[in-house]
Jmol script that loads the backbone (N, CA, C; Angstrom):
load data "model"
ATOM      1  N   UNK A   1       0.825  -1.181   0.000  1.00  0.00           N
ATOM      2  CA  UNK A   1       0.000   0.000   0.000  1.00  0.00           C
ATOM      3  C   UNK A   1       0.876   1.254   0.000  1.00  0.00           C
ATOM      4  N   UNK A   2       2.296   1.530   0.995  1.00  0.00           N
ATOM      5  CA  UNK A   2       3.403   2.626   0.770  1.00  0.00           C
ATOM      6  C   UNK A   2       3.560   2.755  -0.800  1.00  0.00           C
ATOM      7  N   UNK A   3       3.534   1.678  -1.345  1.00  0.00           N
ATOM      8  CA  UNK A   3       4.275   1.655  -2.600  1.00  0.00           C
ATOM      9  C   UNK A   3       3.487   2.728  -3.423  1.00  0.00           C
ATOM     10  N   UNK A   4       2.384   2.089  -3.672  1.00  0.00           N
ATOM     11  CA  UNK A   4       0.950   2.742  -4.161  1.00  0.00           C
ATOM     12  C   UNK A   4       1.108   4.144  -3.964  1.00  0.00           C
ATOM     13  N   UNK A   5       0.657   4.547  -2.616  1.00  0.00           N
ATOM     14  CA  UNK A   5       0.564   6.218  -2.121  1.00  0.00           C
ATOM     15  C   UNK A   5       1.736   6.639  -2.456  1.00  0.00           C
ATOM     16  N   UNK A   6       3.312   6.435  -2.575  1.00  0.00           N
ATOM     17  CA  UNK A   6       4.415   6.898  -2.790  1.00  0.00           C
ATOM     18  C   UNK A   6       4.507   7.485  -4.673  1.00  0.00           C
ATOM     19  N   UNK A   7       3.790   6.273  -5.556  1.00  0.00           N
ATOM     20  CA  UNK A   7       3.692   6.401  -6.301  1.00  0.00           C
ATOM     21  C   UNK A   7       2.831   7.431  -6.838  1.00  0.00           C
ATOM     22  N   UNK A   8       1.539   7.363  -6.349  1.00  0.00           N
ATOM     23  CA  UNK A   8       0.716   8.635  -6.176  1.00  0.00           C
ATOM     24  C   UNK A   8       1.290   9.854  -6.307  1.00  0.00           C
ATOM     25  N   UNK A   9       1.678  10.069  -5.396  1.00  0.00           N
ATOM     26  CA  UNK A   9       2.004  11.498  -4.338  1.00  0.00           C
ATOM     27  C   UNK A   9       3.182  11.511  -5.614  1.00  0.00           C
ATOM     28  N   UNK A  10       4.002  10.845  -6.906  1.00  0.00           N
ATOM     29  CA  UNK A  10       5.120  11.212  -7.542  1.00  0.00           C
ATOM     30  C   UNK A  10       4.066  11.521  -8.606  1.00  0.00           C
ATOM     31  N   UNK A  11       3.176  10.360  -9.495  1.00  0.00           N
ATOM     32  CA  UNK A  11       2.589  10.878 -10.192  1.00  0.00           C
ATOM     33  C   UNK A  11       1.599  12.534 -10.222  1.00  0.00           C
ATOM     34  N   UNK A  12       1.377  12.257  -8.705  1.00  0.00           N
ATOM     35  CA  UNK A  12       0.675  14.134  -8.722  1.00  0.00           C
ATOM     36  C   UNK A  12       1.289  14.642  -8.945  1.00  0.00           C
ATOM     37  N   UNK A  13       2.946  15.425  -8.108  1.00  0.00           N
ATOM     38  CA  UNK A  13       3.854  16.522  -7.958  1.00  0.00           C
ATOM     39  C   UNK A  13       4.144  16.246  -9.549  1.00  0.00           C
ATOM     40  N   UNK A  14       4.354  15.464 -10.441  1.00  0.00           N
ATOM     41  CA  UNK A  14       4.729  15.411 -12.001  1.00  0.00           C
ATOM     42  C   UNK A  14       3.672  16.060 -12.873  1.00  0.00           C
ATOM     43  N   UNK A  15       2.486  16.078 -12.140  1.00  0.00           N
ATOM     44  CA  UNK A  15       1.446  16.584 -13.208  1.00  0.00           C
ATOM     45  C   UNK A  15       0.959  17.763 -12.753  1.00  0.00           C
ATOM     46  N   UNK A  16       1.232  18.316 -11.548  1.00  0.00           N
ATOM     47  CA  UNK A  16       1.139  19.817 -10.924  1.00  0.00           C
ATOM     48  C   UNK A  16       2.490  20.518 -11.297  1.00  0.00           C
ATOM     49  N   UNK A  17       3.391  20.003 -11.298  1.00  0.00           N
ATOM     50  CA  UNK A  17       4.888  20.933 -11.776  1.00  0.00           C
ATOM     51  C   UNK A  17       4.640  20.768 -13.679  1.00  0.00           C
ATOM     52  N   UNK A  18       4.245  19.505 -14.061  1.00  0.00           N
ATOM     53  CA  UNK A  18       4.273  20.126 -15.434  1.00  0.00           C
ATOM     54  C   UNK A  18       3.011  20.994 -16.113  1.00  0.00           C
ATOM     55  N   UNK A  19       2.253  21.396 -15.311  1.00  0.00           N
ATOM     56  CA  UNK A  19       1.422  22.112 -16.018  1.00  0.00           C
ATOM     57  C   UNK A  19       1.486  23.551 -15.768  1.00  0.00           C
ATOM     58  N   UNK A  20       2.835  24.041 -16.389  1.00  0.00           N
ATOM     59  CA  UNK A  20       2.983  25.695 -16.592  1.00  0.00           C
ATOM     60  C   UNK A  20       1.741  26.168 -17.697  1.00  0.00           C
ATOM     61  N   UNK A  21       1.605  25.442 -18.053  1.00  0.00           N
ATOM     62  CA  UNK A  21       0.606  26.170 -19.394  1.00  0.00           C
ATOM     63  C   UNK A  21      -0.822  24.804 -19.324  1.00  0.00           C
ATOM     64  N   UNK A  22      -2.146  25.820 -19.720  1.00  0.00           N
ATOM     65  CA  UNK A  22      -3.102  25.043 -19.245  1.00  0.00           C
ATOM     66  C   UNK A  22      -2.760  23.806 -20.635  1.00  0.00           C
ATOM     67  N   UNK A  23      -3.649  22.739 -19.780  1.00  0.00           N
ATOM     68  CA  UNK A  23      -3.462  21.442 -20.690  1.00  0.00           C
ATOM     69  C   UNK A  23      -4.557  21.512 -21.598  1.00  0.00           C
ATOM     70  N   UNK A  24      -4.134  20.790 -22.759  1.00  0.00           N
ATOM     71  CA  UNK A  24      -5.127  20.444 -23.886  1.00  0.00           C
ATOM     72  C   UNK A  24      -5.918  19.754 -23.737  1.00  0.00           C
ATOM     73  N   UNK A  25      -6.648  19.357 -24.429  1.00  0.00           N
ATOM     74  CA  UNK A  25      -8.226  18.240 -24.124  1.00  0.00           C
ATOM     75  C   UNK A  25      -7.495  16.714 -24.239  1.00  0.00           C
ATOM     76  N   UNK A  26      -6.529  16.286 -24.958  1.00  0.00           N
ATOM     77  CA  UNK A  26      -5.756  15.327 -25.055  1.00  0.00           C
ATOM     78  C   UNK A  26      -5.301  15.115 -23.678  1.00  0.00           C
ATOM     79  N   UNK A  27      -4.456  16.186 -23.148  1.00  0.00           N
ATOM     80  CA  UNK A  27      -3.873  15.923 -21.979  1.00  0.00           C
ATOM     81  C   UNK A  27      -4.537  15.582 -20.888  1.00  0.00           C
ATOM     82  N   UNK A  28      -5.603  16.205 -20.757  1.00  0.00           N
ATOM     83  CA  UNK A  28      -6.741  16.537 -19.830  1.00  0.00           C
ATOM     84  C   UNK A  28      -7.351  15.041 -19.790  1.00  0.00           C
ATOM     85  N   UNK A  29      -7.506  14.539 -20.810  1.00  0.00           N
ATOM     86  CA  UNK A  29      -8.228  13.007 -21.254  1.00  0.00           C
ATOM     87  C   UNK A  29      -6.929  11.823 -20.732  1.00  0.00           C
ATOM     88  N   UNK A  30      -6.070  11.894 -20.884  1.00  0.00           N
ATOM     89  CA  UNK A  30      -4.968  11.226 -20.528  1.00  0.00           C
ATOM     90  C   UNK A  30      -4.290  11.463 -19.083  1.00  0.00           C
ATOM     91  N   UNK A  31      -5.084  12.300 -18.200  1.00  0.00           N
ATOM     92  CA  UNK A  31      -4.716  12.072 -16.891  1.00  0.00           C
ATOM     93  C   UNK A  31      -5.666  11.970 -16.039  1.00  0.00           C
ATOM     94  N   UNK A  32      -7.372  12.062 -16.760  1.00  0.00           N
ATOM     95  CA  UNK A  32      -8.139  11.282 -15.982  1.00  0.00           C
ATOM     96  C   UNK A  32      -8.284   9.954 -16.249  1.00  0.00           C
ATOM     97  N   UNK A  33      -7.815   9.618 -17.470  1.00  0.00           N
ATOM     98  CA  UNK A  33      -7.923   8.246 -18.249  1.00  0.00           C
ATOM     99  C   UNK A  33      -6.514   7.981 -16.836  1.00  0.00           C
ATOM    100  N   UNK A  34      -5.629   8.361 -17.073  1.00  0.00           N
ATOM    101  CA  UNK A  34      -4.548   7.305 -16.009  1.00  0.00           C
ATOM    102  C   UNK A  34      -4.752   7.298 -14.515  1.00  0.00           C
ATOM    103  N   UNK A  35      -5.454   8.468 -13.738  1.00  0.00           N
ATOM    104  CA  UNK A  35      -5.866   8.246 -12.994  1.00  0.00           C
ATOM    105  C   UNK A  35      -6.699   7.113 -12.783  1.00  0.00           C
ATOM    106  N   UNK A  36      -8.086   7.201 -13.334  1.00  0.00           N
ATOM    107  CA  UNK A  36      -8.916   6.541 -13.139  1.00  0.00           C
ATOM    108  C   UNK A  36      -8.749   5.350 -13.540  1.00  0.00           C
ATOM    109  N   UNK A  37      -7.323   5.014 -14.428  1.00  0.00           N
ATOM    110  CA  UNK A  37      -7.400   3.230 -14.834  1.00  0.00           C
ATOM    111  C   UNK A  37      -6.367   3.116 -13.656  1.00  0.00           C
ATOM    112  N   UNK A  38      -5.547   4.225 -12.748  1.00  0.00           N
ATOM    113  CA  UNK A  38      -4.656   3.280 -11.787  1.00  0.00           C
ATOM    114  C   UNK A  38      -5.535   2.869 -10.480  1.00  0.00           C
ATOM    115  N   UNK A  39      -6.581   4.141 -10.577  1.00  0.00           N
ATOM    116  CA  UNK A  39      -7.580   3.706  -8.918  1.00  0.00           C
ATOM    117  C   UNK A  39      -8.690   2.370  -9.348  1.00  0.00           C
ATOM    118  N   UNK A  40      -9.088   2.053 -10.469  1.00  0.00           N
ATOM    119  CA  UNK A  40     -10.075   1.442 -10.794  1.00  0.00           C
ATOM    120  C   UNK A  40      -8.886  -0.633 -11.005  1.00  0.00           C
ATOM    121  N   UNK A  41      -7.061  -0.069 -11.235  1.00  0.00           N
ATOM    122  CA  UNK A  41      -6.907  -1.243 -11.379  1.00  0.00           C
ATOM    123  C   UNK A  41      -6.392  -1.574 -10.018  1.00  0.00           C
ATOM    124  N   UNK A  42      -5.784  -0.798  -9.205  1.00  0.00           N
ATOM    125  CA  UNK A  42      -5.649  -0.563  -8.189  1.00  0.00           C
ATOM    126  C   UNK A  42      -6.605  -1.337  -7.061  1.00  0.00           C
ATOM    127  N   UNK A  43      -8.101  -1.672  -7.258  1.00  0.00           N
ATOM    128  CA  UNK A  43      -9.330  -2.194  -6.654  1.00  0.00           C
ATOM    129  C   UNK A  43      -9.393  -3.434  -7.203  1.00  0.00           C
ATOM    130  N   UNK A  44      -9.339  -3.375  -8.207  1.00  0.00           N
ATOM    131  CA  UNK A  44      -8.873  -4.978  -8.777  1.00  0.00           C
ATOM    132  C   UNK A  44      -8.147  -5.761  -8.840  1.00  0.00           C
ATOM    133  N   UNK A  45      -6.671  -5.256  -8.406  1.00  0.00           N
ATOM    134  CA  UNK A  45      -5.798  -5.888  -8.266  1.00  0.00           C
ATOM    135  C   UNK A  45      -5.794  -5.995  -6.612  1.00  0.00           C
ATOM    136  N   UNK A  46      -6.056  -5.677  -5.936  1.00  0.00           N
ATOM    137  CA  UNK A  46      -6.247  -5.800  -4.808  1.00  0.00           C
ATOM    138  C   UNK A  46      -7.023  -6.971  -4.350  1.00  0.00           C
ATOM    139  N   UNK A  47      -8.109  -7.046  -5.106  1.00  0.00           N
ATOM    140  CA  UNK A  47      -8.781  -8.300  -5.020  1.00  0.00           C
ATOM    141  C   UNK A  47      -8.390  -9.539  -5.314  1.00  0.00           C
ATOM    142  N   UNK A  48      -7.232  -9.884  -6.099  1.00  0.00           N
ATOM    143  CA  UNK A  48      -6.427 -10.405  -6.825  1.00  0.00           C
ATOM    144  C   UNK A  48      -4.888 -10.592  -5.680  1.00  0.00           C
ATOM    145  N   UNK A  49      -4.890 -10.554  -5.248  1.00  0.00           N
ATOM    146  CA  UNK A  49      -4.057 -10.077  -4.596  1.00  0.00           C
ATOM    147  C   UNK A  49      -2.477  -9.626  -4.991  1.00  0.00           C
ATOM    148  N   UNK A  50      -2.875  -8.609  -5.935  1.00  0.00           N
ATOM    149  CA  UNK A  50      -1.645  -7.759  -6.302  1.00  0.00           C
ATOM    150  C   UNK A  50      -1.991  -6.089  -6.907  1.00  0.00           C
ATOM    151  N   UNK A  51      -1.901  -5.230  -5.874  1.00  0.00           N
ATOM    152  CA  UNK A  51      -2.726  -4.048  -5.961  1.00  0.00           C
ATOM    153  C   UNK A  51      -1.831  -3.121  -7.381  1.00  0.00           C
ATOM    154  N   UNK A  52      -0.139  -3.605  -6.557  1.00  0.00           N
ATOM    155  CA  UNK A  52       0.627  -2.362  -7.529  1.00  0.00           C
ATOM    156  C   UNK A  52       0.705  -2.392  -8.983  1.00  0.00           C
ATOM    157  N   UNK A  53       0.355  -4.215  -9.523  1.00  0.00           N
ATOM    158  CA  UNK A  53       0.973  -4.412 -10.217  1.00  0.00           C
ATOM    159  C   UNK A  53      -0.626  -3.709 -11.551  1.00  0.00           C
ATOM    160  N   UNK A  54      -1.613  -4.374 -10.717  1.00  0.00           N
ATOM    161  CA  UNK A  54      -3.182  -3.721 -10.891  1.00  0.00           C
ATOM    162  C   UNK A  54      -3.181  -2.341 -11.428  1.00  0.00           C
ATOM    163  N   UNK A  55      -2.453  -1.293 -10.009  1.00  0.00           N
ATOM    164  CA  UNK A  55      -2.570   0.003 -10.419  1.00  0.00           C
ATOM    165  C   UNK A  55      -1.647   0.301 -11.891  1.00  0.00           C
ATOM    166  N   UNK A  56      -0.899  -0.323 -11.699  1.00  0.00           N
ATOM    167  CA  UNK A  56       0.127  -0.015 -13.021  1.00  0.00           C
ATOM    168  C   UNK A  56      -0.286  -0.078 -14.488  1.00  0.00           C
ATOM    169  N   UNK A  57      -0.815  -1.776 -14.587  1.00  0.00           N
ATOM    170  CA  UNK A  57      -1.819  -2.210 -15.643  1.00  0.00           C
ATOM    171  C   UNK A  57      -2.894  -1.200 -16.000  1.00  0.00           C
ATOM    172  N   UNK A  58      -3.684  -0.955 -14.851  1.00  0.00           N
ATOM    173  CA  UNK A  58      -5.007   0.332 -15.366  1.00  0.00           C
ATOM    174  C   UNK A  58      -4.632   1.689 -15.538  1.00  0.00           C
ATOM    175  N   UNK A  59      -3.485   1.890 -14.973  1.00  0.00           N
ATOM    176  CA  UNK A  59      -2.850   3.418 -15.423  1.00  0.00           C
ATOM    177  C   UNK A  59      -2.475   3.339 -16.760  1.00  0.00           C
ATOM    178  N   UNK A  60      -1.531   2.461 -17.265  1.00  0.00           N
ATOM    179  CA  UNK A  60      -1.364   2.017 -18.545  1.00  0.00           C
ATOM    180  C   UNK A  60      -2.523   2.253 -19.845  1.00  0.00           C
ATOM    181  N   UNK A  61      -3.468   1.623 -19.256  1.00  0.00           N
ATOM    182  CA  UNK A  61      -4.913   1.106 -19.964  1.00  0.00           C
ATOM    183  C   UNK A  61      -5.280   2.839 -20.361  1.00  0.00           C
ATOM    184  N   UNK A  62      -5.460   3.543 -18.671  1.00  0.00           N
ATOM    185  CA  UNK A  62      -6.689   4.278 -18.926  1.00  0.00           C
ATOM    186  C   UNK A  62      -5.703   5.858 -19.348  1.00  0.00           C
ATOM    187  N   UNK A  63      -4.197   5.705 -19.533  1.00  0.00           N
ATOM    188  CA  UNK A  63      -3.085   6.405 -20.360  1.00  0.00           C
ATOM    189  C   UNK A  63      -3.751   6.452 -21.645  1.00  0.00           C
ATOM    190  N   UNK A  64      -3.437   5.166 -22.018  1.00  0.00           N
ATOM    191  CA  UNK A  64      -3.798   5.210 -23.547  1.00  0.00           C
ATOM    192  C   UNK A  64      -5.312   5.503 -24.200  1.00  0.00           C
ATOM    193  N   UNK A  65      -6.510   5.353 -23.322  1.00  0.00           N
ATOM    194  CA  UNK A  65      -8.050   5.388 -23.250  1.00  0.00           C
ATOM    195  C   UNK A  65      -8.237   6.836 -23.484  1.00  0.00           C
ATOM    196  N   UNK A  66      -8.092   7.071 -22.523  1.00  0.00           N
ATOM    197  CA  UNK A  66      -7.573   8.711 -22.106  1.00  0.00           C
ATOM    198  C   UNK A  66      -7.100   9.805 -22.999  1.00  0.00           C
ATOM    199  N   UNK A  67      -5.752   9.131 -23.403  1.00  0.00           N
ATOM    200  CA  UNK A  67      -5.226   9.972 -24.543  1.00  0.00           C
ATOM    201  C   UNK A  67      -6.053   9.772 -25.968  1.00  0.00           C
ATOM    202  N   UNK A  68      -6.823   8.735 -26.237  1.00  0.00           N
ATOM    203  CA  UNK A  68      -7.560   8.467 -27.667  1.00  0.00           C
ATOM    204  C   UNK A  68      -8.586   9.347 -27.379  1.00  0.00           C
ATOM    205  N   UNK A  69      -9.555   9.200 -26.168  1.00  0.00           N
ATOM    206  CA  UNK A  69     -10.427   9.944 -26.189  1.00  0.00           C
ATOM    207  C   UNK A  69     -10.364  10.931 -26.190  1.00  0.00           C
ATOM    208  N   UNK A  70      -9.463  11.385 -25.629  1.00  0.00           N
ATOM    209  CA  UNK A  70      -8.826  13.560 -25.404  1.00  0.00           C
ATOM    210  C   UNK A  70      -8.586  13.840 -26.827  1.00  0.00           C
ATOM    211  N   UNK A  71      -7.730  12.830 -27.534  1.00  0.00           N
ATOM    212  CA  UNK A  71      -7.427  13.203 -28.756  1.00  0.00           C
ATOM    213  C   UNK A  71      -8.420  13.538 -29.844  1.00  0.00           C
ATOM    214  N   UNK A  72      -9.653  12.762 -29.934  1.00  0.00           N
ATOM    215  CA  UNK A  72     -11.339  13.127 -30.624  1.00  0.00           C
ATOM    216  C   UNK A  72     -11.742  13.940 -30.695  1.00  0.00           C
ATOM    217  N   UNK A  73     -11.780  14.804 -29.091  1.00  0.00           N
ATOM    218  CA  UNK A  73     -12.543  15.563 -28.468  1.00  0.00           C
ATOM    219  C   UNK A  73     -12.114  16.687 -28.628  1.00  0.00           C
ATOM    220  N   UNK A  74     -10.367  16.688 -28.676  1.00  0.00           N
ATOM    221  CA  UNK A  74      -9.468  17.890 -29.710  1.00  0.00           C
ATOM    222  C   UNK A  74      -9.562  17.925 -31.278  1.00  0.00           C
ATOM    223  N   UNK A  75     -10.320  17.027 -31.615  1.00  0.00           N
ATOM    224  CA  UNK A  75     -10.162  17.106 -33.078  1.00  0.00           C
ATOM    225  C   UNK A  75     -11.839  17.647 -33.394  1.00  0.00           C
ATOM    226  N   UNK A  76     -12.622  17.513 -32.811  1.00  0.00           N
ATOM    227  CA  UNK A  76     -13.675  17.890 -32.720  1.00  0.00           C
ATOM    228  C   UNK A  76     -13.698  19.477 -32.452  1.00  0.00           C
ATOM    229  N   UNK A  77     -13.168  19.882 -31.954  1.00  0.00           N
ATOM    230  CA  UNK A  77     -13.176  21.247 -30.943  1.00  0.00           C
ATOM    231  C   UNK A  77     -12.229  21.996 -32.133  1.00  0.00           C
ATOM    232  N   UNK A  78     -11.418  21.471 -33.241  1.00  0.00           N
ATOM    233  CA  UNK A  78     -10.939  22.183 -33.699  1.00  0.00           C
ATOM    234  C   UNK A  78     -11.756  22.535 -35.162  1.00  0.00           C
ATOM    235  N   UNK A  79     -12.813  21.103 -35.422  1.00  0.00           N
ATOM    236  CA  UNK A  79     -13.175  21.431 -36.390  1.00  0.00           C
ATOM    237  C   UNK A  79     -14.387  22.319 -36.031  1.00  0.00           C
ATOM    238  N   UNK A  80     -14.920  22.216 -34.680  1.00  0.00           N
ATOM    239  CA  UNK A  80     -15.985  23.585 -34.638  1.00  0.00           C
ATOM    240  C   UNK A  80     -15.440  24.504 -34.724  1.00  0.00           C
ATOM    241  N   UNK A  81     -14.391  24.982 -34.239  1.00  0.00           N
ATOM    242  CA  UNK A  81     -13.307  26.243 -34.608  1.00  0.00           C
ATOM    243  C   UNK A  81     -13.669  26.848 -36.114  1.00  0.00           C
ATOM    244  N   UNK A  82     -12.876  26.047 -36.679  1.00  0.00           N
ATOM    245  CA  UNK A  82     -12.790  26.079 -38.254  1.00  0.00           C
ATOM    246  C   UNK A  82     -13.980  26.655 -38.944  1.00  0.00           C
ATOM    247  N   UNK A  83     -15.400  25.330 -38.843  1.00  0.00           N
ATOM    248  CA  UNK A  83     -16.638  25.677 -39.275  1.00  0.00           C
ATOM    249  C   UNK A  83     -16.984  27.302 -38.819  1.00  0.00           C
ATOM    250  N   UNK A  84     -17.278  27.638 -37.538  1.00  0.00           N
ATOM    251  CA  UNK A  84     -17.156  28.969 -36.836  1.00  0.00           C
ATOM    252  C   UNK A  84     -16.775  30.229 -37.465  1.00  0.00           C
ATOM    253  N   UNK A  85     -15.160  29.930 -37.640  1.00  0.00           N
ATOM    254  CA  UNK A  85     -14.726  30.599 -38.698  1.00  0.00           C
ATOM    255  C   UNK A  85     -14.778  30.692 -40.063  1.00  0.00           C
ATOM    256  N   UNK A  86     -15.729  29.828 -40.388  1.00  0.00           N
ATOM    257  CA  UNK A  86     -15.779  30.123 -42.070  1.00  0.00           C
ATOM    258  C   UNK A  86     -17.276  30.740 -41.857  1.00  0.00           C
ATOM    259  N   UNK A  87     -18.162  30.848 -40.902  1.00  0.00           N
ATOM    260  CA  UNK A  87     -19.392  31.104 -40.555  1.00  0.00           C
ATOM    261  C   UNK A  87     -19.385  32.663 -40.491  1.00  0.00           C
ATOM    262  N   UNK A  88     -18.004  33.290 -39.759  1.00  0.00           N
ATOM    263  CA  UNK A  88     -17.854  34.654 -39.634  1.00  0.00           C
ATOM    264  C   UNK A  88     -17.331  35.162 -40.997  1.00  0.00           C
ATOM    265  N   UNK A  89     -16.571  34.385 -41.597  1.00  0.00           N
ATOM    266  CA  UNK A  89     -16.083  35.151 -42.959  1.00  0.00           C
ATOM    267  C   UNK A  89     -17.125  34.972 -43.458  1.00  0.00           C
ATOM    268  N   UNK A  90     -18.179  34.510 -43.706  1.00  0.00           N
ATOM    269  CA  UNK A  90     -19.151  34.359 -45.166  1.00  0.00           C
ATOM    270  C   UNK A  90     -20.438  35.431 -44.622  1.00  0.00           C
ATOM    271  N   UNK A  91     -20.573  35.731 -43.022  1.00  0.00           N
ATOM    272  CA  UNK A  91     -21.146  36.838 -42.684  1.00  0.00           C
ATOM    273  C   UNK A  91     -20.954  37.963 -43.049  1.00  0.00           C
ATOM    274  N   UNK A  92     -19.520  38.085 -42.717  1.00  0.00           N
ATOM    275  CA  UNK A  92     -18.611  39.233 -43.561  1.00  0.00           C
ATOM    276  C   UNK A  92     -19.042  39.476 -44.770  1.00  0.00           C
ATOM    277  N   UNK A  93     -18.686  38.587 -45.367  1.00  0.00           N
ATOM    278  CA  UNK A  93     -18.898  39.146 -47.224  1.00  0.00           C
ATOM    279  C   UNK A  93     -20.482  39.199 -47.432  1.00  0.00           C
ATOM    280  N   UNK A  94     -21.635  38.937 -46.327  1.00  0.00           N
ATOM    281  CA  UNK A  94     -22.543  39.514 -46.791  1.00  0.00           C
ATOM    282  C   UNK A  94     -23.194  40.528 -46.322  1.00  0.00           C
ATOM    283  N   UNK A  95     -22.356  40.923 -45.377  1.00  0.00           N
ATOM    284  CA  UNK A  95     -23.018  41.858 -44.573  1.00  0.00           C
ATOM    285  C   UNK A  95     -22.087  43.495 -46.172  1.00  0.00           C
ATOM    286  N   UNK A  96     -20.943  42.789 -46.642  1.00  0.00           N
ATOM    287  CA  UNK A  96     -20.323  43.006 -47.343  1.00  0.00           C
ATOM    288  C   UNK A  96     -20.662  44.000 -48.739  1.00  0.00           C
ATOM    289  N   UNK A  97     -21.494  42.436 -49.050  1.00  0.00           N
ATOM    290  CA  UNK A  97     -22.456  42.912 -50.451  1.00  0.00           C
ATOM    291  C   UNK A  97     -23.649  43.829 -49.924  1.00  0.00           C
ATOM    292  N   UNK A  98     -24.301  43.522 -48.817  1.00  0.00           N
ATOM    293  CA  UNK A  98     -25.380  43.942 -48.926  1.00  0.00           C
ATOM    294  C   UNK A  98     -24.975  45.744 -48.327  1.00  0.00           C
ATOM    295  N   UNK A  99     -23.861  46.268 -47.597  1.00  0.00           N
ATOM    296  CA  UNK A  99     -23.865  47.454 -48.039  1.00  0.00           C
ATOM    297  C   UNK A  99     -23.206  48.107 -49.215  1.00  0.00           C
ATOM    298  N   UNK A 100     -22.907  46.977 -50.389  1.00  0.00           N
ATOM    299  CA  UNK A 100     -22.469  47.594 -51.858  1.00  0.00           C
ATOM    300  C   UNK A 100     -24.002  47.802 -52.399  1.00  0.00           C
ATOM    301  N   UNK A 101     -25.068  46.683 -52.150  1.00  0.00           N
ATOM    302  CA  UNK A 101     -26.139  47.105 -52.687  1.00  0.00           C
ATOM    303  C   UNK A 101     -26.753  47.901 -52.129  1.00  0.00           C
ATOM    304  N   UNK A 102     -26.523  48.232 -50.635  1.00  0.00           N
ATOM    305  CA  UNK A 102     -27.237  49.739 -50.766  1.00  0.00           C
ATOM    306  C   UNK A 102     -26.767  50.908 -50.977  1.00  0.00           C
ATOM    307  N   UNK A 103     -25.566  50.886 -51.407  1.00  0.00           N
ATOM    308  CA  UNK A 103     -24.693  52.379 -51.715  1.00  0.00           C
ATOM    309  C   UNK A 103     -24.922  51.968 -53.508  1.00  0.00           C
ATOM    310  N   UNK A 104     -25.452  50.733 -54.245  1.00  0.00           N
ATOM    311  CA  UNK A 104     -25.821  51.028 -55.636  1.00  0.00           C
ATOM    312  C   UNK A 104     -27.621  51.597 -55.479  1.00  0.00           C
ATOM    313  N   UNK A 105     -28.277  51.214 -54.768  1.00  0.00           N
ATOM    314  CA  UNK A 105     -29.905  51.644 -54.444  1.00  0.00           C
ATOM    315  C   UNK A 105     -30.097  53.190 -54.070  1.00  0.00           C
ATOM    316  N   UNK A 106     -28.997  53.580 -53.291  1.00  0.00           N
ATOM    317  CA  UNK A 106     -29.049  55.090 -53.065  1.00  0.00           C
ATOM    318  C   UNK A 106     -28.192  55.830 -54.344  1.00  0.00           C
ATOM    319  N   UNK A 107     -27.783  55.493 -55.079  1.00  0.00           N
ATOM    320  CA  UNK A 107     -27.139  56.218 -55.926  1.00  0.00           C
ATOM    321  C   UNK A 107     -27.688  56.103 -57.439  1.00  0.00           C
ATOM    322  N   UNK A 108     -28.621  54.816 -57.247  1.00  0.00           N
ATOM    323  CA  UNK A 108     -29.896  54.958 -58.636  1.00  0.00           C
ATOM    324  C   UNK A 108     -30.619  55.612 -58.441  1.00  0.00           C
ATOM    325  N   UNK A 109     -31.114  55.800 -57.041  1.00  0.00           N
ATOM    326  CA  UNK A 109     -32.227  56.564 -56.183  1.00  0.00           C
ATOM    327  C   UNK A 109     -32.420  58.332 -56.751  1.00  0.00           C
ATOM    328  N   UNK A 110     -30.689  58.488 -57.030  1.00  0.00           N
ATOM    329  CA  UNK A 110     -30.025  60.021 -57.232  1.00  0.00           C
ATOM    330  C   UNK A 110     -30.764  60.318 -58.317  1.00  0.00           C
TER     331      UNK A 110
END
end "model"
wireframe off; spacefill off
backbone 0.3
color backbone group
């Protein structure tokens, strides 16, 4: 069980000192994914009777879970970006035309 909490308490201080800059949705997905696969293998391996080797296996697991799913969820988020932005340029060009057509309506008007 030392082993476990020792390990803990290294994996936290590693993921509180490396986050000078906020994390991405990838990252973000890949450290609840490893959290939650080391506490979830952690309970299972315990039952088993081998907790560390448990926590290690589901950290592993929910690393890689984690990072696939963060990775989607960034690829998603970038293509609403994108769409968004082609939503504001095509506003643009009509908010665009439509005061060329009214500076041609006031000047037939003349």
């Amino acid at each position: 069980m030392k082993k476990i909490t020792n390990t803990s308490a290294i994996v936290l201080a590693v993921v509180f000192l490396g986050c000078s800059e906020p994390l991405t949705t990838r990252e973000k997905g890949a450290v609840v994914g490893t959290v939650g696969g080391a506490g979830l293998g952690a309970i299972i391996g315990s039952a088993t009777g081998n907790a560390g080797a448990g926590a290690g296996i589901g950290a592993a697991v929910g690393l890689l879970g984690g990072a696939l799913i963060g990775d989607q969820m960034q690829a998603r988020q970038q293509q609403d970006a994108d769409v968004q932005r082609q939503i504001q340029a095509q506003q643009a060009e009509i908010d665009r035309q439509q005061r060329e057509l009214d500076r041609l309506k006031a000047q037939q008007a003349r």
